[in-house]
N, C-alpha and C positions, 0 to 999 in steps of 0.2 A: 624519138622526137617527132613531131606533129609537123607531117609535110606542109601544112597551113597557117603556121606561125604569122608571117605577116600578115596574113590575110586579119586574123585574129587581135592582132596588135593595133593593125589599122581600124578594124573597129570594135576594140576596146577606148581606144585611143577619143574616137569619134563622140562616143555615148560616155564618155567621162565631161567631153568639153561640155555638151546638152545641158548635163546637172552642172557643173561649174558656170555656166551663162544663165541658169535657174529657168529651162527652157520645158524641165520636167519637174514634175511633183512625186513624191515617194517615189514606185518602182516602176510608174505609168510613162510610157512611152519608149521607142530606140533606136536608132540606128542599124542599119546593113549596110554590109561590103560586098560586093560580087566580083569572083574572079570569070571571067567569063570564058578564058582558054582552059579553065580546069572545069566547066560550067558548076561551078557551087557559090553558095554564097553565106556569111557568114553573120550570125544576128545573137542581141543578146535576152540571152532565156527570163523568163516571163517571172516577172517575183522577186528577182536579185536585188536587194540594193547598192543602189550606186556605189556607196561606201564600203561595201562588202566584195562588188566586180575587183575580177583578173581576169586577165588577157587567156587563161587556160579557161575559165567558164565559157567561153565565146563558142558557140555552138556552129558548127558548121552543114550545111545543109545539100541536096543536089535540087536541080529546078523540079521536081518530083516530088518535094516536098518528104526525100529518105533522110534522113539523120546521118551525117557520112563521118561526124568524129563530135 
């Protein structure tokens, strides 16, 4: 299981409300989360439709810009 879960949740959670408030169009725009004691940060990948996001697509990142899950 994904040490990063809530991190993941929290912003799946975030980039659902955006589309739900009609704040995005198609798959343009989204939200990040940072955990800053794990320094990564968590954002959702470029393409997905809203309608199609889980909280597992949520991409997790280091400040380096490495892909860390």
């Amino acid at each position: 299981m994904s040490s990063y879960k809530e991190l993941k949740q929290e912003c799946y959670e975030a980039n659902i409300q955006l589309n739900d408030l009609g704040l995005v169009i198609y798959t343009f725009g989204n939200v990040s989360a940072v955990d800053r004691d794990k320094e990564v940060f968590a954002i959702k990948p470029s393409g997905v439709p809203y309608e199609d996001l889980k909280p597992e697509d949520i991409v997790i990142m280091d400040f380096e810009n490495n892909v860390i899950e």
